[in-house]
MIKEVO-417378 format. One line per field, with one value per residue: residue number from 1; residue in one letter; y, x, z of N, C-alpha, C in turn. Coordinates in steps of 0.001 Angstrom, whole numbers, plus 500000, padded with zeros to 6 digits. Each point is the difference from the previous one (the first is absolute). Example, Ala and Ser with C-alpha at 12.3 -4.5 7.8 and 13.67 -1.06 7.14 Angstrom:
2
k = c(1:2)
r = c(a:s)
n.yy = c(494310:501050)
n.xx = c(513190:499650)
n.zz = c(507800:499280)
ca.yy = c(501190:501190)
ca.xx = c(499110:500820)
ca.zz = c(500000:500060)
c.yy = c(501200:501090)
c.xx = c(500900:499230)
c.zz = c(500000:500730)
This chain:
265
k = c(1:2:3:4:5:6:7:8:9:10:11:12:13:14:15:16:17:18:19:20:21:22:23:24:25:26:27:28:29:30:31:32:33:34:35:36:37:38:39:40:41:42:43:44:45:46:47:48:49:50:51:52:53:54:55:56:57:58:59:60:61:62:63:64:65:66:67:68:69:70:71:72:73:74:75:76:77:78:79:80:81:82:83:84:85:86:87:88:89:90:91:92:93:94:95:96:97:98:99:100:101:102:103:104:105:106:107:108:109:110:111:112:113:114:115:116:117:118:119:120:121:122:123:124:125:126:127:128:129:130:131:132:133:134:135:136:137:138:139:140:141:142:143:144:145:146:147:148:149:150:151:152:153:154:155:156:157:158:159:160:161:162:163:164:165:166:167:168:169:170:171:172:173:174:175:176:177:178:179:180:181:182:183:184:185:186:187:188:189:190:191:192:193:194:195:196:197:198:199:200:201:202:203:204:205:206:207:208:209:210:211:212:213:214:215:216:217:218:219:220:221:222:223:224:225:226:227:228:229:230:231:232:233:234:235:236:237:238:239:240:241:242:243:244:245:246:247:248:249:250:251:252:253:254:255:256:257:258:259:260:261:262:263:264:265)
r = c(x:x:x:x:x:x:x:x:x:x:x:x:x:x:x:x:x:x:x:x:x:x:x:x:x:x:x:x:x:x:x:x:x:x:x:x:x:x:x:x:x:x:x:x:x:x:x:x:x:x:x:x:x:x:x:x:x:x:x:x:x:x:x:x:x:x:x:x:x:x:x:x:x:x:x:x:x:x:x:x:x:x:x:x:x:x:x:x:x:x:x:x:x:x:x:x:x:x:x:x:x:x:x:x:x:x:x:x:x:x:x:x:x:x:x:x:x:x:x:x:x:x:x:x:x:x:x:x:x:x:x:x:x:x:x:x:x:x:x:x:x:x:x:x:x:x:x:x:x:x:x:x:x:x:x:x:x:x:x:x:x:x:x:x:x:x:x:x:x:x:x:x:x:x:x:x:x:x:x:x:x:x:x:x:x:x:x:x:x:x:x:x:x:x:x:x:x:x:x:x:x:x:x:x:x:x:x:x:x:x:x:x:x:x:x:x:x:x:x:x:x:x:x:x:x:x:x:x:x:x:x:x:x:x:x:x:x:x:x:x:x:x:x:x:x:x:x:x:x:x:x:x:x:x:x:x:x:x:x:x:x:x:x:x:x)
n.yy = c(674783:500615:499112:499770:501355:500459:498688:500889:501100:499477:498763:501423:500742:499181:499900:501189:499904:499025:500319:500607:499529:499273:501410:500040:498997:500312:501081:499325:499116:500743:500410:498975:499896:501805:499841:498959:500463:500929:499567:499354:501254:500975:498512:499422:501375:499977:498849:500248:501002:499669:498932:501465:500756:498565:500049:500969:500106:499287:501340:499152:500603:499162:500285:499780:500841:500074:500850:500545:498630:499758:500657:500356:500340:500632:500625:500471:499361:500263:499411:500079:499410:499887:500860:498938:500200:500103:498025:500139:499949:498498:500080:498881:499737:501063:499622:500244:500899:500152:499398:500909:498991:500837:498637:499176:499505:501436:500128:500669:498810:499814:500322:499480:501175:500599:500364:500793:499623:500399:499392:499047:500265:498707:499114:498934:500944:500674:498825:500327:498536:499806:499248:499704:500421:499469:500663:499687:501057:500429:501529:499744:499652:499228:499173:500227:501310:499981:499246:500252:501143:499518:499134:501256:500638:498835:500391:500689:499954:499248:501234:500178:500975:499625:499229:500645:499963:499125:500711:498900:500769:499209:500937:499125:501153:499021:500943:500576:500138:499016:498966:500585:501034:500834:499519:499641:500854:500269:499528:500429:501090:500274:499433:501272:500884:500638:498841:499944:498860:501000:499185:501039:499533:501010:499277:499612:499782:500848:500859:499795:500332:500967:500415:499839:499972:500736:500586:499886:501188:499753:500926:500254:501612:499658:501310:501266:499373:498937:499305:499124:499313:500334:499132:501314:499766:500523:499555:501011:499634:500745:498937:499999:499225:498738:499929:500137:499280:500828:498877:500421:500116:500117:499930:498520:500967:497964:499268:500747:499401:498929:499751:500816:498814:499372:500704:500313:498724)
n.xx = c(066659:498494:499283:500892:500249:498700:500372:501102:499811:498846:501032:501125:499048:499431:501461:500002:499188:500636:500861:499140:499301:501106:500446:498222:500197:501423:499657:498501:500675:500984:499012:499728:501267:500347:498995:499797:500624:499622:498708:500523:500211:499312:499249:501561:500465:498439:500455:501279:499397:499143:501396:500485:498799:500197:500928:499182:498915:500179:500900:500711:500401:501310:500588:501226:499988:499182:500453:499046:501109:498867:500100:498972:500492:499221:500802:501132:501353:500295:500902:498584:500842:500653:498977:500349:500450:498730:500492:499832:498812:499963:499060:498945:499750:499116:500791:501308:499650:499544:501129:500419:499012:498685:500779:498528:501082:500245:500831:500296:499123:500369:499140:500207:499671:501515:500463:500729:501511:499938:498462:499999:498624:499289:500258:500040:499371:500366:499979:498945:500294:499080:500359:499145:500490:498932:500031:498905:500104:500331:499987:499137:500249:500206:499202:499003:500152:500598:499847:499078:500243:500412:498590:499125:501093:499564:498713:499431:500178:499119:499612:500821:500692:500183:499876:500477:500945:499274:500475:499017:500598:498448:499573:498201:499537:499922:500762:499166:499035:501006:500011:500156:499771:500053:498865:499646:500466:499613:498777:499624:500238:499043:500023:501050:498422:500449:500531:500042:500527:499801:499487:499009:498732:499644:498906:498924:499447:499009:500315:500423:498962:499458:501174:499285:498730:500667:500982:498585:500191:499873:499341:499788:499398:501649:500936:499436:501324:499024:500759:499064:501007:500177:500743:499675:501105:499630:500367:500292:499715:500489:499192:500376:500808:499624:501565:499709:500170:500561:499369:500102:500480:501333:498968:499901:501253:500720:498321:500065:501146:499594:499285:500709:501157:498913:498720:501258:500271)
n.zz = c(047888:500080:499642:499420:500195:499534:498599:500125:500208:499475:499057:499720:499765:499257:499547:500125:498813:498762:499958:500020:499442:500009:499894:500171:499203:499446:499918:499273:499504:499800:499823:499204:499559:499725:499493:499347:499051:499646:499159:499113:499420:500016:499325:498946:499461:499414:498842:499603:499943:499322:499324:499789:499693:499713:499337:500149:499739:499390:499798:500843:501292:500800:501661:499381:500784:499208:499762:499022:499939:500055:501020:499087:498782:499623:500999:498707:500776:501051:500902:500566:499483:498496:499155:499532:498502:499857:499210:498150:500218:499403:498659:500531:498625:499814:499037:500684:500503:498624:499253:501123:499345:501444:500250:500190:500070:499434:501279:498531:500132:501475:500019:501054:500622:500138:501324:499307:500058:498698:500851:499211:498521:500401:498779:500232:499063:500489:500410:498928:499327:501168:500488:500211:500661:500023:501268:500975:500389:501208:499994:501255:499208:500605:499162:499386:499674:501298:500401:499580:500421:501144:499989:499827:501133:500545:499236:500567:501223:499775:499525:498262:499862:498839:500412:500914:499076:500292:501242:500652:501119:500351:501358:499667:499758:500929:500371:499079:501172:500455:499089:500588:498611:501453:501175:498302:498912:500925:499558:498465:500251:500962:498974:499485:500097:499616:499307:499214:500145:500833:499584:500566:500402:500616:499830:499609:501176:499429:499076:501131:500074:499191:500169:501750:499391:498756:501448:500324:500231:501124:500425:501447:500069:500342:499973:500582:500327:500288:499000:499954:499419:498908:499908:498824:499280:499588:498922:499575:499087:498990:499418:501389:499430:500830:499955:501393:501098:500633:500763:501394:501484:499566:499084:499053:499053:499782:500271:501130:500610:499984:500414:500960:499756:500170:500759:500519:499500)
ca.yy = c(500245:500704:499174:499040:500347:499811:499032:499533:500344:499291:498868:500134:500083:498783:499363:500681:499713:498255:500046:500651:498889:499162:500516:499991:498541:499915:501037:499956:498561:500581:500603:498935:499267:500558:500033:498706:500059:501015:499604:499147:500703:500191:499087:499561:500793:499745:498934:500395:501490:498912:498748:500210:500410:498901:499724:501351:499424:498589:500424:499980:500257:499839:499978:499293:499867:499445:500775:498947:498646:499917:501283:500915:501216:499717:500791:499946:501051:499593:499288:501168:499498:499546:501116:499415:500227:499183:499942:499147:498121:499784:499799:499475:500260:499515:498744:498716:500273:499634:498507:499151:499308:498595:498521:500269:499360:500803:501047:501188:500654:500442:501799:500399:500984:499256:501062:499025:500679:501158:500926:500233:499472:498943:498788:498705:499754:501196:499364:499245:499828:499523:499004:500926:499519:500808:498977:500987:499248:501047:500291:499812:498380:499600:498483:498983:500954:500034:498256:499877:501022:499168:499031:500669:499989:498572:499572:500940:499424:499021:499997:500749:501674:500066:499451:500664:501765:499364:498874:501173:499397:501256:499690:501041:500012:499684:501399:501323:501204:500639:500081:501071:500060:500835:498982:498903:500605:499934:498055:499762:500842:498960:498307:499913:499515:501591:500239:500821:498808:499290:501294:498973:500305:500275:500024:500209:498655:498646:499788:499546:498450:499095:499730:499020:499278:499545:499346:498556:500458:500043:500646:500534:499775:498783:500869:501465:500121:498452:499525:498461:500223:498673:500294:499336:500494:499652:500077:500193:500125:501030:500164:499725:498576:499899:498414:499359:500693:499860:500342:499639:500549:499522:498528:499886:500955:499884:500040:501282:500686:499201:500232:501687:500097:498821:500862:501013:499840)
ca.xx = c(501076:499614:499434:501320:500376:498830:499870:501180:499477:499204:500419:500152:499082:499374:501031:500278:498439:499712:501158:499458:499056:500790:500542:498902:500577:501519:499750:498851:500499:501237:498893:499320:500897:500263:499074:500272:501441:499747:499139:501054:500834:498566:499360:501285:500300:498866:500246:501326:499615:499018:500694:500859:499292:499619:500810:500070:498469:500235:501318:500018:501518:500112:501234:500928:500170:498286:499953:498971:499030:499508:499396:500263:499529:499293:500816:501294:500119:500645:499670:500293:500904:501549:499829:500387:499498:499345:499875:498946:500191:499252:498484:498936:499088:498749:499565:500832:499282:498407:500222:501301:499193:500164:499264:498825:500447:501002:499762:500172:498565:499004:499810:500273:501490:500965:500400:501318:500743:500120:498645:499966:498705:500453:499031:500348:500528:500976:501176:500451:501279:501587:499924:499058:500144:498657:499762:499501:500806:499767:501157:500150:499457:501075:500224:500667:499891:501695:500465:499601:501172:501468:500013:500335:500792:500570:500079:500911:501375:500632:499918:500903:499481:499317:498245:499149:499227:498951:499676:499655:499399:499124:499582:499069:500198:498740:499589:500080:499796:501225:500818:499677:501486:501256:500667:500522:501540:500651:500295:500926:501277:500929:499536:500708:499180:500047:500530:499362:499315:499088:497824:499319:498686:498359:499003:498383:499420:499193:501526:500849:499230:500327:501211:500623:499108:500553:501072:500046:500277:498806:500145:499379:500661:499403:500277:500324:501157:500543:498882:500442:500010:500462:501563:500390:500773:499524:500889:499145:500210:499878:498602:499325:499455:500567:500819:500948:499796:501243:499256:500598:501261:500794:499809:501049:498817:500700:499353:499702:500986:500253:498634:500294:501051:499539:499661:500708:501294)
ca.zz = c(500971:501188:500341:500868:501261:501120:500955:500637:501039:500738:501144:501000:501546:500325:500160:501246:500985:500506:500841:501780:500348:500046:501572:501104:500660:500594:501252:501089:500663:500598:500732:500548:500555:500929:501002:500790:501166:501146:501223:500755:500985:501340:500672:501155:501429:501091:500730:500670:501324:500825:500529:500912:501175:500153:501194:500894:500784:500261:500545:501287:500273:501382:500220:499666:501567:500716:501685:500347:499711:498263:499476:498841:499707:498543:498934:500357:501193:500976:501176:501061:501393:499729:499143:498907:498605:499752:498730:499355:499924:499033:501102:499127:499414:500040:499515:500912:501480:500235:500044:500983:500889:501276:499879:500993:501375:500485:501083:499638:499842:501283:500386:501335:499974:500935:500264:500484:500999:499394:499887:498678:500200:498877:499943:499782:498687:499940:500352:498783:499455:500989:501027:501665:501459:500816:501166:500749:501417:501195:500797:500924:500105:500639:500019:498979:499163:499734:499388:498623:499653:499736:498283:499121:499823:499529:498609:499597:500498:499403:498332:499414:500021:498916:500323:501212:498967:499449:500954:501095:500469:500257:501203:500436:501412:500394:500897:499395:500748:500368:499053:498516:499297:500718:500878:499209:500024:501435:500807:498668:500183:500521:499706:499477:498764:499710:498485:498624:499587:501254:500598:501668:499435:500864:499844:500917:500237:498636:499395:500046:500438:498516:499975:500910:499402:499192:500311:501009:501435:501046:501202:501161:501502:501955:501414:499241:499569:498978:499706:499102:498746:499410:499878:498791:498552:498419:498981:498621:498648:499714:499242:501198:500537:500972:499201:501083:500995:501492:500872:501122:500145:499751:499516:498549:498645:499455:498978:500031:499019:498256:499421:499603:499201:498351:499298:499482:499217)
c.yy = c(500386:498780:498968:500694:499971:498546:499234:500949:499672:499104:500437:500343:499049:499259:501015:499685:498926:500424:500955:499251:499144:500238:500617:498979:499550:500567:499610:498590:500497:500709:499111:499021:500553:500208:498730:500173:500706:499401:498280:500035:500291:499150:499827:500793:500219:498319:500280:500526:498831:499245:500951:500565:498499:499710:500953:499167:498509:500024:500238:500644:499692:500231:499011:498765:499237:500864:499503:499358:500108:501397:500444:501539:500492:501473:500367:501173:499562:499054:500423:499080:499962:500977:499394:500029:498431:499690:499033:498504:499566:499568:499338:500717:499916:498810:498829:499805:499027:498686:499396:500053:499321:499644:500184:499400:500748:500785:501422:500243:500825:501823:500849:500708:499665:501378:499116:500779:501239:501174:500003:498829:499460:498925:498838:499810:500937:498878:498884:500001:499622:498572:500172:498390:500383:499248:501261:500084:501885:500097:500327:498361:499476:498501:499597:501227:500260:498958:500310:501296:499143:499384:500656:500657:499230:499682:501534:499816:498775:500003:501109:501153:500346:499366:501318:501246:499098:499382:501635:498900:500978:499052:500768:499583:499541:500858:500978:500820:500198:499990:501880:500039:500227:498247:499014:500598:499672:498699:499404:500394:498818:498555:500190:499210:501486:499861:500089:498384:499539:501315:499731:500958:500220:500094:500630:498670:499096:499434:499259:498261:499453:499522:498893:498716:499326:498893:498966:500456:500188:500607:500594:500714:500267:501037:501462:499655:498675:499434:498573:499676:498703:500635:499197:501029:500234:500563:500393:500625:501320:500764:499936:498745:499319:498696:499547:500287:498798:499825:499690:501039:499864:498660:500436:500880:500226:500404:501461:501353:499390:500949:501999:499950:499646:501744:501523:499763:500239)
c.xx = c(499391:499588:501088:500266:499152:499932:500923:499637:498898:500782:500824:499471:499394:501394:500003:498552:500338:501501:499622:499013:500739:501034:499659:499498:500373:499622:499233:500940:500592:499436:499432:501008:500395:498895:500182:501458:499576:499382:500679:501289:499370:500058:500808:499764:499297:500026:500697:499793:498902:500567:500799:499110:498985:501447:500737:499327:500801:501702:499423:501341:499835:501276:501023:500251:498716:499953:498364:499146:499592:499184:500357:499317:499865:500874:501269:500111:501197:499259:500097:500174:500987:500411:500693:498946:498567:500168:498731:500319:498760:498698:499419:499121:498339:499376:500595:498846:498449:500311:500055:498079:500541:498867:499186:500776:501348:498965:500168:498235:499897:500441:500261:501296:500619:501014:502036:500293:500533:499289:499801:498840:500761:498636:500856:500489:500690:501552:500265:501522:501246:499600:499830:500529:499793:499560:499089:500234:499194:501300:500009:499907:501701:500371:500082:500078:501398:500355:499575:500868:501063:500011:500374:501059:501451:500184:500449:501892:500696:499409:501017:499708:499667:498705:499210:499251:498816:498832:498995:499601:498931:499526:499338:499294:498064:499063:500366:499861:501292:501082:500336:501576:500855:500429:500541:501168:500752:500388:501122:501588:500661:500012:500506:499969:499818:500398:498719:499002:499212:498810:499610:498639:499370:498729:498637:499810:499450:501675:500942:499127:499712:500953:500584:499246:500862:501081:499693:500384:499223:500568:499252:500306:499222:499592:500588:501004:500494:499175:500965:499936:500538:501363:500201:500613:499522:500527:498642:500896:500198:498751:499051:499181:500309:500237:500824:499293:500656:499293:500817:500947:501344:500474:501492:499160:501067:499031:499485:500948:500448:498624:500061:501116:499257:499576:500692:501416:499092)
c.zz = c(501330:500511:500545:500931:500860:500722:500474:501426:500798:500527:500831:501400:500229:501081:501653:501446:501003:500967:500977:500203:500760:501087:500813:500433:500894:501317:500915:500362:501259:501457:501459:500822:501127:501623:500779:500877:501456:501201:500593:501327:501106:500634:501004:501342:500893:500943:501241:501238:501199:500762:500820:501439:500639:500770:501143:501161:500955:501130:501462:500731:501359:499938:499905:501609:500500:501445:500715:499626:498353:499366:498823:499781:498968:498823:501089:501213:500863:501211:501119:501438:499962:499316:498715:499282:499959:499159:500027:500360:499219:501180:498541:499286:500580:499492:500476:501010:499658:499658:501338:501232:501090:500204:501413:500969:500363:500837:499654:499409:501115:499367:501248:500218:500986:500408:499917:501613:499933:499528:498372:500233:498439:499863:499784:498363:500012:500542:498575:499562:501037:500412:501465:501147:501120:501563:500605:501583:500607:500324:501390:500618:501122:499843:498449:498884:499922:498932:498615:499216:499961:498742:498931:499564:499388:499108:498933:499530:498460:498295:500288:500428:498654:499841:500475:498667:499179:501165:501217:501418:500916:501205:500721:501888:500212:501031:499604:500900:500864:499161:498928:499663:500661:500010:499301:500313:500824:500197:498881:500797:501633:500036:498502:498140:499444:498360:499047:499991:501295:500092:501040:499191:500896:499320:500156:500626:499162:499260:500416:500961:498198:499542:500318:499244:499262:499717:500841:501407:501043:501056:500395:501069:501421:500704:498678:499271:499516:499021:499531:498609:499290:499610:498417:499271:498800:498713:498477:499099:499547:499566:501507:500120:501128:499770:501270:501396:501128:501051:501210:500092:500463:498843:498718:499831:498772:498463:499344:499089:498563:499506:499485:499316:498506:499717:499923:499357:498895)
């Protein structure tokens, strides 16, 4: 009789061994699953926190109003002209940016700085993504520098006003030493070129003679205050290519304006 009970009690502990054997198992599984959860979770929220401080970084804000122009600002605030709420607007990826190559025959290679009318220091690739309508002219000039403003205006005149938010037109000046920012402004404001889609550029001499290189432009001057020039238009691409050019003044620029309608519709 001792002996049946003894070995009914052995299987039972044997029976209790193997069943904690069995739900340290259970446990160490349970264990293990739970860990994976966890650190799954992490990962997410560490993903999460990254994509959201990735799209912190990449969050740009300007005024609703463009009070001015394309200016941005790299965190939220007001407009301190209009004092309106700055909102977000979308901006390219670092990785949009290292795709979006220019080609050796865009004018956004030259490196040469450029003062606007607005005393703001700029480069030629800093005008990426628009369609450049570009003429070089003096603003003390009295003969053919008017005339070539008129052109421009002209054509101005005859694309949509929805064209113009893709469009620039830029007019550098072949005499930097009198040309400076006051006097652009000035010459912009009364010649009634003052909107958001018209630039005027003061230069360095070398700069704006590489420039003139580029465009096929020649000039010289005669006397302190003249100089001779070539009277041309020129039309580029958004990528700063140069796909047109208007030569003469007063001429058709029936081709001129098909040619800024092909590239901003």
């Amino acid at each position: 009789m001792y002996k049946i009970l003894k070995t009914k009690k052995m299987n039972f502990s044997k029976k209790n061994h193997e069943h904690l054997i069995n739900n340290n198992g259970v446990s160490k599984h349970l264990k293990i699953v739970i860990s994976v959860f966890v650190l799954l979770m992490a990962m997410t929220s560490c993903n999460s926190d990254k994509s959201k401080n990735a799209q912190q970084e990449l969050a740009v804000y300007q005024c609703p109003m463009q009070c001015e122009g394309d200016k941005t600002y790299n965190e939220a605030g007001s407009c301190p002209v209009c004092k309106m709420d700055l909102k977000a607007i979308a901006q390219e990826s670092s990785s949009e940016l290292a795709t979006d190559e220019i080609s050796d025959e865009s004018i956004f290679n030259l490196t040469s700085k450029w003062n606007t009318e607005e005393a703001e220091v700029i480069q030629l690739e800093d005008l990426k993504g628009k369609t450049l309508v570009m003429v070089m002219i003096y603003t003390t000039c009295k003969a053919a520098c008017p005339r070539l403003v008129a052109d421009m205006r002209n054509i101005e005149a005859k694309l949509p006003k929805e064209n113009l938010k893709d469009l620039k037109f830029i007019l550098v000046s072949i005499d930097p030493e009198t040309d400076t920012p006051e006097r652009l402004k000035a010459f912009a404001k009364d010649n009634l070129m003052d909107d958001l889609h018209w630039t005027f550029l003061q230069g360095t001499e070398s700069g704006v003679r590489e420039f003139a290189n580029v465009l096929a432009v020649k000039y010289k001057q005669i006397t302190p205050l003249d100089f001779s020039h070539s009277n041309i238009i020129s039309v580029f691409n958004s990528g700063g290519e140069l796909v047109h050019q208007q030569e003469g003044l007063g001429v058709d620029n029936k081709e001129t304006i098909r040619t800024i309608l092909d590239l901003t519709n």
